[in-house]
N, CA, C, O and CB atoms as a CASP TS submission, in Angstrom:
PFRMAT TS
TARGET T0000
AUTHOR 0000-0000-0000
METHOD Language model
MODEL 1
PARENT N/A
ATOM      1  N   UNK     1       0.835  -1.183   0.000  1.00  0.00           N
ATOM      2  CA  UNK     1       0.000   0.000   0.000  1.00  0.00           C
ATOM      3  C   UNK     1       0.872   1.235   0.000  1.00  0.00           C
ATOM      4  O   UNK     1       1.968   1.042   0.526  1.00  0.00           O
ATOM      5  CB  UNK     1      -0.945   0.004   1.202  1.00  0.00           C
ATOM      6  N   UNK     2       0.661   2.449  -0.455  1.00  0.00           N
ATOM      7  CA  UNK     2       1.114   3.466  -0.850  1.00  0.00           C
ATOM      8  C   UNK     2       0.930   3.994   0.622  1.00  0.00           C
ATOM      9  O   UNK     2      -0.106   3.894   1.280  1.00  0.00           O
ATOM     10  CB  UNK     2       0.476   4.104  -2.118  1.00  0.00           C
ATOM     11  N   UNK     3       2.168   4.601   1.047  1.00  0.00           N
ATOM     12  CA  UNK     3       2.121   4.769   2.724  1.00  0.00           C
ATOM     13  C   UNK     3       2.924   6.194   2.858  1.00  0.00           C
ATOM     14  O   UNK     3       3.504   6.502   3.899  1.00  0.00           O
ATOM     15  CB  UNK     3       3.039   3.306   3.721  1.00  0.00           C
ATOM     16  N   UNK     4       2.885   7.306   1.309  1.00  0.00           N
ATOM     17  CA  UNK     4       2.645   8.994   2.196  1.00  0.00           C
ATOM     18  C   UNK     4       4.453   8.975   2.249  1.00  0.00           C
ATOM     19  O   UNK     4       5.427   8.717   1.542  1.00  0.00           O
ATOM     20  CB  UNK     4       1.469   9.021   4.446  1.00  0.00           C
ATOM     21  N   UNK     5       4.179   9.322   3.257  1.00  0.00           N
ATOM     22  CA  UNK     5       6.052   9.946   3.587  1.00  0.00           C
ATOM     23  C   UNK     5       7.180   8.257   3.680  1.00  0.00           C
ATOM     24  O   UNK     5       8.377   8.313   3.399  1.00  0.00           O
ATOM     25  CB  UNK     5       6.148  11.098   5.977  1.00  0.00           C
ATOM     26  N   UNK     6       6.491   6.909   4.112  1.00  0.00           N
ATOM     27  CA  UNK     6       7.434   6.181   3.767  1.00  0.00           C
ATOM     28  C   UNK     6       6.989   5.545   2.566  1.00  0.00           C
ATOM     29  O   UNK     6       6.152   4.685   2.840  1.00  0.00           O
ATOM     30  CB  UNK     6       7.830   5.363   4.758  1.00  0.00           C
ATOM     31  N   UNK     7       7.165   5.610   1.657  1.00  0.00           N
ATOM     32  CA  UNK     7       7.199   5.217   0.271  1.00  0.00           C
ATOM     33  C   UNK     7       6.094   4.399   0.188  1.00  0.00           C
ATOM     34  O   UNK     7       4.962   4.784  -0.108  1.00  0.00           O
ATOM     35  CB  UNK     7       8.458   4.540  -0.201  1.00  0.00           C
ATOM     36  N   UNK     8       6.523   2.925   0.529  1.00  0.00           N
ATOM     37  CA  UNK     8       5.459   1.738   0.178  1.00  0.00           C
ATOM     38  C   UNK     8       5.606   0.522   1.824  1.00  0.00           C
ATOM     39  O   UNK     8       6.584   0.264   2.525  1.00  0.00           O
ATOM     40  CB  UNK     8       6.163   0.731  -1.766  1.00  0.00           C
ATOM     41  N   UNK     9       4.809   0.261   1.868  1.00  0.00           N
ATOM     42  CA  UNK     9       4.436  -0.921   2.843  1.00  0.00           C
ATOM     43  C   UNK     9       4.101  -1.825   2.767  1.00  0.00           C
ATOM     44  O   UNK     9       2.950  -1.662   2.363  1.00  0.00           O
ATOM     45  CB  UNK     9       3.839  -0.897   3.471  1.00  0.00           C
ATOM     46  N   UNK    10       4.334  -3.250   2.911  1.00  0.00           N
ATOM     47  CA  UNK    10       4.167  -4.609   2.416  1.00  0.00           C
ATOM     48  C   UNK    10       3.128  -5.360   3.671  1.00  0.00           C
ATOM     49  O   UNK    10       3.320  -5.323   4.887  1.00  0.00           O
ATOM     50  CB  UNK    10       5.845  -5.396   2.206  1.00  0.00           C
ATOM     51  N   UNK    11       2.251  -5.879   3.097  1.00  0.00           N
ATOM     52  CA  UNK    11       0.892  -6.340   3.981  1.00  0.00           C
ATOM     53  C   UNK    11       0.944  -7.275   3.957  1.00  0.00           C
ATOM     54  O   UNK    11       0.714  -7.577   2.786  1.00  0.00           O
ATOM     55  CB  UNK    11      -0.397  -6.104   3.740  1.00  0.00           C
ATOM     56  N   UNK    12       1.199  -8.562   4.785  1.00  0.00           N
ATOM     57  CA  UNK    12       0.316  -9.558   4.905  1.00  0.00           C
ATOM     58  C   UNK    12      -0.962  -9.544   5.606  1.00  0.00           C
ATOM     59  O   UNK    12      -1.145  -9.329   6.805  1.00  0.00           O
ATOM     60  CB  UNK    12       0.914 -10.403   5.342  1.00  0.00           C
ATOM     61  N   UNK    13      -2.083  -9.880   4.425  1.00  0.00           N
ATOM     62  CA  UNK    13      -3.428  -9.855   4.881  1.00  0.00           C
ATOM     63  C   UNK    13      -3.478 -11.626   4.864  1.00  0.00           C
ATOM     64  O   UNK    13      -4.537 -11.814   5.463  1.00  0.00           O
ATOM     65  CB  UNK    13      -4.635  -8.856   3.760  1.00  0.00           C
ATOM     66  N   UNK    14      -3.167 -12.417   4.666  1.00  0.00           N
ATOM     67  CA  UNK    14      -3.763 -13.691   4.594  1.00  0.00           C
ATOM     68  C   UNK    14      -4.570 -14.013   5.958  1.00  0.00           C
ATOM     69  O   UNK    14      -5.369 -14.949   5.947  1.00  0.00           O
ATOM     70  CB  UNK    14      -2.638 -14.749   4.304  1.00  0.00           C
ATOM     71  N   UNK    15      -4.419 -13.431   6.855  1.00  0.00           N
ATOM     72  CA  UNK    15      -5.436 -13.694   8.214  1.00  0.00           C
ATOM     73  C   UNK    15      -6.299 -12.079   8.093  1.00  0.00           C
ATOM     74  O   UNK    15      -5.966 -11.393   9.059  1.00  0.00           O
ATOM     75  CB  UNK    15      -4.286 -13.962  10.141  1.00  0.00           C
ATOM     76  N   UNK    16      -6.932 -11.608   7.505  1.00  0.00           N
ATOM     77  CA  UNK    16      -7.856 -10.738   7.674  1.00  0.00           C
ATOM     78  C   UNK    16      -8.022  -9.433   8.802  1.00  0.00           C
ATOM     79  O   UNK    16      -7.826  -8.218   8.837  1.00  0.00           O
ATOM     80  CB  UNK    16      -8.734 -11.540   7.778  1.00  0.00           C
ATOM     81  N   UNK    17      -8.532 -10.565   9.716  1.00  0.00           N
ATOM     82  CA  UNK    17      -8.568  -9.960  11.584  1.00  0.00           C
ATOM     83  C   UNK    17      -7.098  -9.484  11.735  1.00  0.00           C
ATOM     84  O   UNK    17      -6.932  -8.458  12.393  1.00  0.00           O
ATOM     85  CB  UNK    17      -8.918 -11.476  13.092  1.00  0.00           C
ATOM     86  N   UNK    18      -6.247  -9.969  11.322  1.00  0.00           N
ATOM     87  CA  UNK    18      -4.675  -9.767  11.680  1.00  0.00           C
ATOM     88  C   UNK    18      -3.332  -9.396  11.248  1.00  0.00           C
ATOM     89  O   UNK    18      -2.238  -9.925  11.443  1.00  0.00           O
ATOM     90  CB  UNK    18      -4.380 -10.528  11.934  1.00  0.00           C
ATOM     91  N   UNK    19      -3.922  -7.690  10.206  1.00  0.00           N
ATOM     92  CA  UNK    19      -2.646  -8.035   8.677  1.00  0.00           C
ATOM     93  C   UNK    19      -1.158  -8.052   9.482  1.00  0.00           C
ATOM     94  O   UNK    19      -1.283  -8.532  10.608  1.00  0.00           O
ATOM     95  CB  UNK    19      -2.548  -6.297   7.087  1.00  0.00           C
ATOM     96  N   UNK    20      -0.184  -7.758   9.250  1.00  0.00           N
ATOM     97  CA  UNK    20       0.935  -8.318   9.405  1.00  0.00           C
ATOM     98  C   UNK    20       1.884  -7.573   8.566  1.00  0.00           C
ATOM     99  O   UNK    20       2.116  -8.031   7.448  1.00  0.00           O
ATOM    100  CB  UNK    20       0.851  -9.670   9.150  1.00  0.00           C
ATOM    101  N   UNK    21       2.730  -6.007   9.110  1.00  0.00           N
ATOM    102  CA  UNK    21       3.635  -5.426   8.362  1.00  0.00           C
ATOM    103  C   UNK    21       4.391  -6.818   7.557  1.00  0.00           C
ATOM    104  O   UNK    21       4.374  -7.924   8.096  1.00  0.00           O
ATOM    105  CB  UNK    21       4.619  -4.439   9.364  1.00  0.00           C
ATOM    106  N   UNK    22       5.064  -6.575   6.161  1.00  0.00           N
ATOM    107  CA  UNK    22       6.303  -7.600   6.558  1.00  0.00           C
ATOM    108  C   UNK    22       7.329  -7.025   5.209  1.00  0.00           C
ATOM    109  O   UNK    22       7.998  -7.729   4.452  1.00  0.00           O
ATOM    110  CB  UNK    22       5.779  -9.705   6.486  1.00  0.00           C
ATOM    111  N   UNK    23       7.207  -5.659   5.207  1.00  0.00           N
ATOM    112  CA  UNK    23       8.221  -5.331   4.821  1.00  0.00           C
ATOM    113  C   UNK    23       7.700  -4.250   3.614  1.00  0.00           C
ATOM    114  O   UNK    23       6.507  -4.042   3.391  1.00  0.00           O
ATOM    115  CB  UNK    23       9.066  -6.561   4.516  1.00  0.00           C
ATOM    116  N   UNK    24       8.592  -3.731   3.026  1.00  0.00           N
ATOM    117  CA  UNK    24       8.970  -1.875   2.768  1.00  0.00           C
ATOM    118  C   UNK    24       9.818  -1.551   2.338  1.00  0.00           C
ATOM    119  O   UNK    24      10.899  -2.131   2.444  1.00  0.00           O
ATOM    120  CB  UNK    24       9.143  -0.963   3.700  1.00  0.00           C
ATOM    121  N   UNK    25       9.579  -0.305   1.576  1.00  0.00           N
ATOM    122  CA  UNK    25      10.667   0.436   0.625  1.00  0.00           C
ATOM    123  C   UNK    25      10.605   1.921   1.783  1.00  0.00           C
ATOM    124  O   UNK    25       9.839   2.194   2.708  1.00  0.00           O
ATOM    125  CB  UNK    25       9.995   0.752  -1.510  1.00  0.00           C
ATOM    126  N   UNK    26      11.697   2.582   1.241  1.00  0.00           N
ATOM    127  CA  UNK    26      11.692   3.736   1.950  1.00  0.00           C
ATOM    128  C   UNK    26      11.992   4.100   3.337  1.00  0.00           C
ATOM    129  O   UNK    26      12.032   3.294   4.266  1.00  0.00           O
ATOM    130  CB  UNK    26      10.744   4.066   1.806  1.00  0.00           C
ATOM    131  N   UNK    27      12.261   5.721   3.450  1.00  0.00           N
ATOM    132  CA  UNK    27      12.426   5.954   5.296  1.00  0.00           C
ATOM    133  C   UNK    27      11.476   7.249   5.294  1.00  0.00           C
ATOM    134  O   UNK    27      11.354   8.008   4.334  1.00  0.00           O
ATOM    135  CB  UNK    27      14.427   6.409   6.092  1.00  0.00           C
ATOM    136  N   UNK    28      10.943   7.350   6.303  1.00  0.00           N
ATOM    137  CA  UNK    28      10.182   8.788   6.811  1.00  0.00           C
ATOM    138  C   UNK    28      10.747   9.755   6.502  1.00  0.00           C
ATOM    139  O   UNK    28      10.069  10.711   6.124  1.00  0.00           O
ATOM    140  CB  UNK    28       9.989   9.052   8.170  1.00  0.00           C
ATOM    141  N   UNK    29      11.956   9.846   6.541  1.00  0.00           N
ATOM    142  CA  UNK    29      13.096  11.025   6.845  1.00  0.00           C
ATOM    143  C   UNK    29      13.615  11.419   5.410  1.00  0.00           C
ATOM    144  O   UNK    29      14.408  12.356   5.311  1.00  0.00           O
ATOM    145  CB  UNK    29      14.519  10.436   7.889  1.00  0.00           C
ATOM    146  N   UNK    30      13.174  10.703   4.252  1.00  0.00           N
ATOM    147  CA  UNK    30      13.817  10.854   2.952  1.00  0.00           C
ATOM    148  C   UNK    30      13.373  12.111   2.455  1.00  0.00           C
ATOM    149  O   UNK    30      14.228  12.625   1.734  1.00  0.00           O
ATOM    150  CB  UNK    30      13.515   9.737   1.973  1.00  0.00           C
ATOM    151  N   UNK    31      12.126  12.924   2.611  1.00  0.00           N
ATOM    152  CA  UNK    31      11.691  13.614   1.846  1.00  0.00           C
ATOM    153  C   UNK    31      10.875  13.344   0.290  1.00  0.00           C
ATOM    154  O   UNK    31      10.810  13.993  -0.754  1.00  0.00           O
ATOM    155  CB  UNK    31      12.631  14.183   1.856  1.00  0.00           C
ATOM    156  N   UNK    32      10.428  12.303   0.662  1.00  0.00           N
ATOM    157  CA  UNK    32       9.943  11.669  -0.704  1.00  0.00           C
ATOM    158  C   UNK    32       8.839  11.259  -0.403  1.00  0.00           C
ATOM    159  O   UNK    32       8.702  11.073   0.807  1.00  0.00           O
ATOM    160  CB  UNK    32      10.701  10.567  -1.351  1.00  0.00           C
ATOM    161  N   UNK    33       7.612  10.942  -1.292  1.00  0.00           N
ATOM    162  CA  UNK    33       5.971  10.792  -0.726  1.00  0.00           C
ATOM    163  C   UNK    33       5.243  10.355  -1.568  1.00  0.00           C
ATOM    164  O   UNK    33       4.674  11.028  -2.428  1.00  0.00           O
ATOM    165  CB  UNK    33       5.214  11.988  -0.305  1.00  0.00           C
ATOM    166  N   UNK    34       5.179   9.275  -1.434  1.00  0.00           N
ATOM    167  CA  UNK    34       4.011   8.368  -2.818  1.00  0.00           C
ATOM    168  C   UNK    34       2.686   8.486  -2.113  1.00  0.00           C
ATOM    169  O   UNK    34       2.168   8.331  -1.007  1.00  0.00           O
ATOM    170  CB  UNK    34       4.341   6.240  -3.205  1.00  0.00           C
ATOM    171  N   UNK    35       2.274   9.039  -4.023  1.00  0.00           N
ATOM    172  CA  UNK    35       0.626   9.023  -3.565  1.00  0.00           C
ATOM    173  C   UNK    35      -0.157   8.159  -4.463  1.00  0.00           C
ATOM    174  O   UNK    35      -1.373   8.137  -4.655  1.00  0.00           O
ATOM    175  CB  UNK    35      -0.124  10.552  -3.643  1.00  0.00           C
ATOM    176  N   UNK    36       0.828   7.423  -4.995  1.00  0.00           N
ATOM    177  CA  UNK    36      -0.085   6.156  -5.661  1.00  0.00           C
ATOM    178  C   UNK    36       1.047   4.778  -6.119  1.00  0.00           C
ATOM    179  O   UNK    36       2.276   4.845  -6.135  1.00  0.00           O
ATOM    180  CB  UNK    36      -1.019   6.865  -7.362  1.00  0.00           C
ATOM    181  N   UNK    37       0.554   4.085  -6.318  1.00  0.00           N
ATOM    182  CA  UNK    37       1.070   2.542  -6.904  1.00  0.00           C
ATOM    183  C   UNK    37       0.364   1.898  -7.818  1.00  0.00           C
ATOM    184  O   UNK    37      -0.711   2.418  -8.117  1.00  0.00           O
ATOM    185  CB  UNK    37       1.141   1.498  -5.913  1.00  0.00           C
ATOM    186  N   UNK    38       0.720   0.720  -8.451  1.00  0.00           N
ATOM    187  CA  UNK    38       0.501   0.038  -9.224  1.00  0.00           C
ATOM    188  C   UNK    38       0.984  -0.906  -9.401  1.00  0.00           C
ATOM    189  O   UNK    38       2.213  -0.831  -9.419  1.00  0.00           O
ATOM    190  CB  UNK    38       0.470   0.401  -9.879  1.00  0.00           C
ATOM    191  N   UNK    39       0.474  -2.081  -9.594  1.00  0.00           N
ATOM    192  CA  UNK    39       0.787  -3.436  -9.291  1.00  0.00           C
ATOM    193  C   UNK    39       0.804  -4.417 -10.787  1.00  0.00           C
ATOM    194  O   UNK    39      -0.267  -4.815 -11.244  1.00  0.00           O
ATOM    195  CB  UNK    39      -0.400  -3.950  -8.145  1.00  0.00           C
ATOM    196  N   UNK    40       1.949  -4.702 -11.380  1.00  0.00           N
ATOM    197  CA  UNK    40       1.722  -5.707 -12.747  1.00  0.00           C
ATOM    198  C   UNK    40       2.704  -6.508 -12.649  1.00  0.00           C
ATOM    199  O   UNK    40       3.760  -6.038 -12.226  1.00  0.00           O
ATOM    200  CB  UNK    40       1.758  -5.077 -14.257  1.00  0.00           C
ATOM    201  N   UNK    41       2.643  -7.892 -12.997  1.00  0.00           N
ATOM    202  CA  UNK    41       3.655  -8.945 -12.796  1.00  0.00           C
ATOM    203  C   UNK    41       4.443  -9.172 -11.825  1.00  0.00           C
ATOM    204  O   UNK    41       3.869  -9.753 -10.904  1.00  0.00           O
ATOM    205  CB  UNK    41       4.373  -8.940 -13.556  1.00  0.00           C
ATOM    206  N   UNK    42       5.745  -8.912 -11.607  1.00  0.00           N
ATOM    207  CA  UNK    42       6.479  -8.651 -10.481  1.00  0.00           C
ATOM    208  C   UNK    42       7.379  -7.298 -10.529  1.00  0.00           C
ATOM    209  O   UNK    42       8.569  -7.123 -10.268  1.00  0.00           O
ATOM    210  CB  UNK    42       7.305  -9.846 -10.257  1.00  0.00           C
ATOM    211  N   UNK    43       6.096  -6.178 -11.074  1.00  0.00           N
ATOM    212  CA  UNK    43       6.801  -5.088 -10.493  1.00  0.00           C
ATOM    213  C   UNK    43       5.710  -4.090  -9.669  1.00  0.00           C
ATOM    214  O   UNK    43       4.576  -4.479  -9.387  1.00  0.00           O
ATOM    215  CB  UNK    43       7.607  -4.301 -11.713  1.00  0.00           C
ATOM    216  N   UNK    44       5.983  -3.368  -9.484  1.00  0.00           N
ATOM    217  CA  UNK    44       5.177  -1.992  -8.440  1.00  0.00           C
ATOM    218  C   UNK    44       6.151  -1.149  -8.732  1.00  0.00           C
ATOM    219  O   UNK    44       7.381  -1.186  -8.719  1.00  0.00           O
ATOM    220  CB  UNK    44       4.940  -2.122  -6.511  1.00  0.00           C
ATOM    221  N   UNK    45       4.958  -0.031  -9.120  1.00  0.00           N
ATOM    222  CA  UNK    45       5.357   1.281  -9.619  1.00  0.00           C
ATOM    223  C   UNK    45       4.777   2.246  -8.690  1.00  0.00           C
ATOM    224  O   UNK    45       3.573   2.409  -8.488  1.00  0.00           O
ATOM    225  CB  UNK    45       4.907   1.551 -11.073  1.00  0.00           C
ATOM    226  N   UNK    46       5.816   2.914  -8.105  1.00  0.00           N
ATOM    227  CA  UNK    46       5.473   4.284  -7.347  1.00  0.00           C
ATOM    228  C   UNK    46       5.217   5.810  -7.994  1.00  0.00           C
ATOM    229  O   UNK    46       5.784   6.378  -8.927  1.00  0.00           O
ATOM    230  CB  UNK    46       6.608   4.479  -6.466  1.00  0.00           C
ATOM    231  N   UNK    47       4.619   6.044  -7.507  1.00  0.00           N
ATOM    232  CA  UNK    47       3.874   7.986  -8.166  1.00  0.00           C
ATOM    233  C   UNK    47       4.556   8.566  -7.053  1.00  0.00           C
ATOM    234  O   UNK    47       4.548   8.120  -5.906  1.00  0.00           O
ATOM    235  CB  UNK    47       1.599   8.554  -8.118  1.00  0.00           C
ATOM    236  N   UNK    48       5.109   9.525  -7.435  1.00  0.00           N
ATOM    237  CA  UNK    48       5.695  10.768  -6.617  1.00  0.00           C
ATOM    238  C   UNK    48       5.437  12.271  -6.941  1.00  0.00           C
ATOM    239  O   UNK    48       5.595  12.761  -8.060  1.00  0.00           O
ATOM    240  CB  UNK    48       7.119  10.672  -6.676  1.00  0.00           C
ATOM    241  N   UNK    49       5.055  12.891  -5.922  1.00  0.00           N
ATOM    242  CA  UNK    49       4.570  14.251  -6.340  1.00  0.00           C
ATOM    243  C   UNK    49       5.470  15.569  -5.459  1.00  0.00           C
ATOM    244  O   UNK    49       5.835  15.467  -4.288  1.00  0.00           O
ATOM    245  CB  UNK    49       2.790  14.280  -5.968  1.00  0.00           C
ATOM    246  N   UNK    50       5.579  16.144  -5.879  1.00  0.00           N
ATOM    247  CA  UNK    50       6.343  17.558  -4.761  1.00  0.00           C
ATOM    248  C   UNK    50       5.570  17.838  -3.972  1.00  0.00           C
ATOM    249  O   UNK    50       4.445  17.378  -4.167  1.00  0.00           O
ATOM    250  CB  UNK    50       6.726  19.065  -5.314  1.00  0.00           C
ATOM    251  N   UNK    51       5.764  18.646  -2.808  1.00  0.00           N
ATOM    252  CA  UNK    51       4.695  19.306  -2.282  1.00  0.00           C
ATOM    253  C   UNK    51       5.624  20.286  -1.280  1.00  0.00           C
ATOM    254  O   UNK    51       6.733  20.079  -0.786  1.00  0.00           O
ATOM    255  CB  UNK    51       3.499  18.242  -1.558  1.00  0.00           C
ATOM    256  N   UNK    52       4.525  21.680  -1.164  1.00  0.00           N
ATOM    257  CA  UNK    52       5.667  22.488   0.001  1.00  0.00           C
ATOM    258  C   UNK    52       5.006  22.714   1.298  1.00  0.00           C
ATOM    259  O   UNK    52       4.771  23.863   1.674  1.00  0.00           O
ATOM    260  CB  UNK    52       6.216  24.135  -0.500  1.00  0.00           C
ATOM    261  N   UNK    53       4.672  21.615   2.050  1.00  0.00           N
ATOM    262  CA  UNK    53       4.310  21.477   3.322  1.00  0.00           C
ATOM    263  C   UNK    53       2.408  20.982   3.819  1.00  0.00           C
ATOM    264  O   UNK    53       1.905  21.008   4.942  1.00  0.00           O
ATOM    265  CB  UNK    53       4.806  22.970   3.823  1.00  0.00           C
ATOM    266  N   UNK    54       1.766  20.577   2.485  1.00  0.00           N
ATOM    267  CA  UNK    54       0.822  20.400   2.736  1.00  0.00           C
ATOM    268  C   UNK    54       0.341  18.712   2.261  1.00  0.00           C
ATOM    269  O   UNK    54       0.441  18.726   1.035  1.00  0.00           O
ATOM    270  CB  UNK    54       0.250  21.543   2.256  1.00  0.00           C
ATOM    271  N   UNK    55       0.013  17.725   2.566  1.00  0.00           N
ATOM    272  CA  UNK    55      -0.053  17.742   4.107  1.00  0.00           C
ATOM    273  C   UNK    55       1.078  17.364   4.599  1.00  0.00           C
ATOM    274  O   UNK    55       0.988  16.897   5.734  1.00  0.00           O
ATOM    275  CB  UNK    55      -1.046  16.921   4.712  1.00  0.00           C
ATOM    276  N   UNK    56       2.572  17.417   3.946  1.00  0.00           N
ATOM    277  CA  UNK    56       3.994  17.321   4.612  1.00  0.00           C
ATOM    278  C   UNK    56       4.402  17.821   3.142  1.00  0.00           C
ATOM    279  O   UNK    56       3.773  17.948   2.091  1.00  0.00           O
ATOM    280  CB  UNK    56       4.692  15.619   5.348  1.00  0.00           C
ATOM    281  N   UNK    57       6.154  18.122   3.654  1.00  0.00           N
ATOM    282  CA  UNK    57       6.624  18.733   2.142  1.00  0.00           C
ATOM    283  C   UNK    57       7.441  17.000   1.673  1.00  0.00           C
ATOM    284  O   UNK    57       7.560  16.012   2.397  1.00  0.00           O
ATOM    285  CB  UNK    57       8.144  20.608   2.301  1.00  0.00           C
ATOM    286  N   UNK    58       7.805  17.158   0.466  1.00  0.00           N
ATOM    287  CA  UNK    58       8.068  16.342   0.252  1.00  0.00           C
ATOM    288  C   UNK    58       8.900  16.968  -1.350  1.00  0.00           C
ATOM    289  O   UNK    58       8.331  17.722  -2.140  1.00  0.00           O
ATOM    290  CB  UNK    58       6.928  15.399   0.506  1.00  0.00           C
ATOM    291  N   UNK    59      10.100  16.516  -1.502  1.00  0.00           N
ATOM    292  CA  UNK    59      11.233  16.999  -2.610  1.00  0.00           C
ATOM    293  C   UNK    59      11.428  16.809  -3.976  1.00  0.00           C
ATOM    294  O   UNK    59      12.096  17.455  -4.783  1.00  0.00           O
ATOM    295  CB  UNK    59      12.278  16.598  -2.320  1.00  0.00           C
ATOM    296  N   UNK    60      10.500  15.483  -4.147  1.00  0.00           N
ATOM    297  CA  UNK    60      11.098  14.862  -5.560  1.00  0.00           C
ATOM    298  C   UNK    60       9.842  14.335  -5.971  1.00  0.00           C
ATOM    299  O   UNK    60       9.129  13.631  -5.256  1.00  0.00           O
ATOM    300  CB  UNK    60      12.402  13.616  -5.502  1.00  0.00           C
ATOM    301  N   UNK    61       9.472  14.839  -7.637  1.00  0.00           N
ATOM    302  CA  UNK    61       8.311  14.370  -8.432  1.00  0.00           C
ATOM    303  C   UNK    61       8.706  13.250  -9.354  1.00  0.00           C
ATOM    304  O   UNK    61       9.645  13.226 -10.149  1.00  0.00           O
ATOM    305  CB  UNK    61       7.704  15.516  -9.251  1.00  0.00           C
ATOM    306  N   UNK    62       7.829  12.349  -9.100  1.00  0.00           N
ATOM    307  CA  UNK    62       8.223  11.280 -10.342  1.00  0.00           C
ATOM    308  C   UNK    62       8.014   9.811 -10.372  1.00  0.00           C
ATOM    309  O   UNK    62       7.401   9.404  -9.386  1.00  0.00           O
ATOM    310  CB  UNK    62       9.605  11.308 -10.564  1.00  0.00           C
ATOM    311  N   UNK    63       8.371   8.866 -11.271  1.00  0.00           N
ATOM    312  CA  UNK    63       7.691   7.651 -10.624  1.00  0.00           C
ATOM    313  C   UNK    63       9.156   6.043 -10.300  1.00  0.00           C
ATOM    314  O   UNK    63      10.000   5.763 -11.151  1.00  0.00           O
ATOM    315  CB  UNK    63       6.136   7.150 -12.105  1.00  0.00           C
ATOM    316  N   UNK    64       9.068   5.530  -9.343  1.00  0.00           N
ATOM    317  CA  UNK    64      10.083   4.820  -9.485  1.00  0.00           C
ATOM    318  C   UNK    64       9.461   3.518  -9.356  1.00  0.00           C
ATOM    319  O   UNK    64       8.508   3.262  -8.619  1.00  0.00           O
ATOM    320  CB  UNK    64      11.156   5.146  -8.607  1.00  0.00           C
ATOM    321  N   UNK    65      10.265   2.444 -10.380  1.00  0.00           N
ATOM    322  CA  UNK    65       9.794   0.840 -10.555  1.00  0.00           C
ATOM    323  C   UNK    65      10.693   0.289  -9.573  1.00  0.00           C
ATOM    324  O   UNK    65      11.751   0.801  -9.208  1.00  0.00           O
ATOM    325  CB  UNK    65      10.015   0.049 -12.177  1.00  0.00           C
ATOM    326  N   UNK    66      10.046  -1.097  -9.062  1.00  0.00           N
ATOM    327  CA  UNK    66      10.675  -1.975  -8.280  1.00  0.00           C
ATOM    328  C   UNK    66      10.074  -3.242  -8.530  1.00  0.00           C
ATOM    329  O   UNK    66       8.855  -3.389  -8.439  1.00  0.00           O
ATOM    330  CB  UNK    66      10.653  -1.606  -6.928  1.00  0.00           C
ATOM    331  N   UNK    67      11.077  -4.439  -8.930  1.00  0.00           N
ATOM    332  CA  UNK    67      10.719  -5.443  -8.843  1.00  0.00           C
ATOM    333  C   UNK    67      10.628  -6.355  -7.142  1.00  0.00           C
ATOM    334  O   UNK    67      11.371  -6.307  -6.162  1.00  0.00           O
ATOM    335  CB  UNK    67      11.515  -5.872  -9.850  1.00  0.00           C
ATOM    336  N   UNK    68       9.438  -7.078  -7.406  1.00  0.00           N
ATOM    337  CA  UNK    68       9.143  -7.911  -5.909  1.00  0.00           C
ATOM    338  C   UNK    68       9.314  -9.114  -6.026  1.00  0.00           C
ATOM    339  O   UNK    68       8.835  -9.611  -7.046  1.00  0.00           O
ATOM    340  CB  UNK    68       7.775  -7.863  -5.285  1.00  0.00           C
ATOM    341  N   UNK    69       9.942  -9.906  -5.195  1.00  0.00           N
ATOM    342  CA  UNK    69       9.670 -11.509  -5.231  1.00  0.00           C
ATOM    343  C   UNK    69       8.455 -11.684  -4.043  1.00  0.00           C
ATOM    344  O   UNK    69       8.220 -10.964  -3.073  1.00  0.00           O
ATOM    345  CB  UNK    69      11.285 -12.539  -4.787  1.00  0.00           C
ATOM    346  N   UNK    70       7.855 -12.790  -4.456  1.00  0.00           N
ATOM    347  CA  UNK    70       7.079 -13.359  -4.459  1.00  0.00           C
ATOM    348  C   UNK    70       6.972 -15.052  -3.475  1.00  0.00           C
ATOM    349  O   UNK    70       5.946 -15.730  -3.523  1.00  0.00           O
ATOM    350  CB  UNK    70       7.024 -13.213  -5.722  1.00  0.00           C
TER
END
């Protein structure tokens, strides 16, 4: 899920009642802020937008790919 000031966040939902961080791109502290993703094969694509303090600032516009294993 697209998680704002730390980049991306990795969910285990397989128990519902109980998701389960289990892992992530990114740090709070980077200055960088995805406000969207996208999910095809084994990659995820991040959206990045600038912003100057609303609702945090954030430095760099643009989109970055990452492949996931599975």
């Amino acid at each position: 899920m697209s998680a704002g000031r730390s980049d991306l966040v990795a969910i285990d939902v397989s128990t519902p009642a109980r998701p389960v961080p289990v892992g992530g791109i990114g740090d709070v502290d980077d200055e960088q802020a995805t406000w969207g993703l996208s999910l095809r094969g084994d990659r995820v694509y991040l959206s990045y937008i600038r912003t100057f303090g609303i609702p945090f600032r954030a430095n760099w516009a643009g989109v970055k790919v990452f492949r996931i294993e599975r």
